[in-house]
C-alpha positions as CSV (number, residue, x, y, z in Angstrom):
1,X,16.7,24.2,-13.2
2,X,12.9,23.4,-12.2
3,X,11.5,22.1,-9.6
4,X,8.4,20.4,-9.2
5,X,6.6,20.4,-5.5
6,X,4.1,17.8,-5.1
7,X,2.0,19.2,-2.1
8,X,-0.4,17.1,0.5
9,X,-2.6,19.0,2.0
10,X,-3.2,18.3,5.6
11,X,-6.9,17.5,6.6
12,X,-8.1,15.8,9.9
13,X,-8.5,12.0,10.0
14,X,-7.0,11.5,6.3
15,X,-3.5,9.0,6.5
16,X,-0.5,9.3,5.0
17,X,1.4,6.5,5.4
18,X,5.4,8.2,5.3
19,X,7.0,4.9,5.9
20,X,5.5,3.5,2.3
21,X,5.9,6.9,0.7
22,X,9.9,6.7,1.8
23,X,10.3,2.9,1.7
24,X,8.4,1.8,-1.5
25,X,7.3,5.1,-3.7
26,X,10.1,7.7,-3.3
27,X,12.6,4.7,-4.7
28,X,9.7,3.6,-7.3
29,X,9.7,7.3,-9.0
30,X,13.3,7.3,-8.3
31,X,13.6,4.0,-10.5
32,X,11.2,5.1,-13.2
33,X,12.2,8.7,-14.2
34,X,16.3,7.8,-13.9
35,X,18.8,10.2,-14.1
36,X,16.4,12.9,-15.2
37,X,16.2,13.1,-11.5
38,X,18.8,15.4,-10.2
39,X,17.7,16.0,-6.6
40,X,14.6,14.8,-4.3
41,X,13.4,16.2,-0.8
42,X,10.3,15.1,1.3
43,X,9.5,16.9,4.3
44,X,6.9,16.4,6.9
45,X,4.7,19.2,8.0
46,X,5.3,19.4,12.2
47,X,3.1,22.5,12.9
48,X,1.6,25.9,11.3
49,X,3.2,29.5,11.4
50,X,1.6,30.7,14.8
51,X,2.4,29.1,17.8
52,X,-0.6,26.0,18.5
53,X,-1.5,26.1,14.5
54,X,-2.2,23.2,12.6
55,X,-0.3,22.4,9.6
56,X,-0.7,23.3,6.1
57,X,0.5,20.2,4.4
58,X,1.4,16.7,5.9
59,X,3.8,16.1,3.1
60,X,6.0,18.3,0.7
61,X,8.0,16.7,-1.8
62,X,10.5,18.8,-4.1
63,X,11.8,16.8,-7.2
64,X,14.7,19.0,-9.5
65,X,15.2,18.6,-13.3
66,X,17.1,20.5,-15.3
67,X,13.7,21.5,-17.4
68,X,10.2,21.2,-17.9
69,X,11.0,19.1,-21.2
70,X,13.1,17.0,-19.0
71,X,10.5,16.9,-16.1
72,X,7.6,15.6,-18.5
73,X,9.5,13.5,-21.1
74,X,11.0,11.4,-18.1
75,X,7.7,11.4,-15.7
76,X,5.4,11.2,-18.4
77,X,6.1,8.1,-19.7
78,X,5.6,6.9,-16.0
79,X,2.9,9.0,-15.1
80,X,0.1,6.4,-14.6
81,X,1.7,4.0,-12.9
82,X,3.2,6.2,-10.3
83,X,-0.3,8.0,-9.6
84,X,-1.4,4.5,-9.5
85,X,0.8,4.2,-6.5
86,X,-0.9,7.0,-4.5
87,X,-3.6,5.0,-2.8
88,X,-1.1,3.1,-1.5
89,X,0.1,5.8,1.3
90,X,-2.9,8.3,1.1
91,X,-6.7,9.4,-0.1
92,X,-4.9,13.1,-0.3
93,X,-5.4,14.4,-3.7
94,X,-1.7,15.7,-4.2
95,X,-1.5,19.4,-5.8
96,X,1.7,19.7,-8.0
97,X,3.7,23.5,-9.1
98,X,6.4,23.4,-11.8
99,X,8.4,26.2,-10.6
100,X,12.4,27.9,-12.0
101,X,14.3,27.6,-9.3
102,X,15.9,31.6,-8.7
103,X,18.1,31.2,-6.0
């Protein structure tokens, strides 16, 4: 199994709109990449590691596939019209990890 984590990076002043990204784009990639899809999570960043610190991201996503084959064959063939979507919630360039899941 892989997963890939699709990061937001918190910055002052910068939106992220979480209703659309739940509500419209979560179901969107949902739609596009099909069963490929075995698991999704989003989680909101709600403060840093030491007590009064900001956060580090505003929005993690974790998306599991069984591979990386399986990851780019179904997202790639929907790859620029869901990063087409982006502006839509946020100006946050999104950093993305393909990682094996261990444990």
């Amino acid at each position: 199994m892989i997963k890939v984590s699709v990061f937001y990076p918190y910055s002052q002043g910068v939106k992220f709109d979480m209703g659309y990204y739940l509500q419209k784009h979560i179901p969107m990639v949902q739609k596009l990449v099909g069963p490929a899809l075995k698991a999704i999570t989003v989680e909101q960043g709600i403060a840093g590691g030491a007590p009064g610190a900001t956060i580090t991201y505003t929005t993690i996503a974790h998306l599991t596939f069984n591979s990386v084959d399986t990851f780019q064959a179904a997202f790639g063939a929907h790859s620029t019209e869901i990063m087409a979507d982006v502006p839509n919630y946020t100006a946050i360039q999104p950093i993305i990890q393909i990682s094996e899941v261990k444990l």
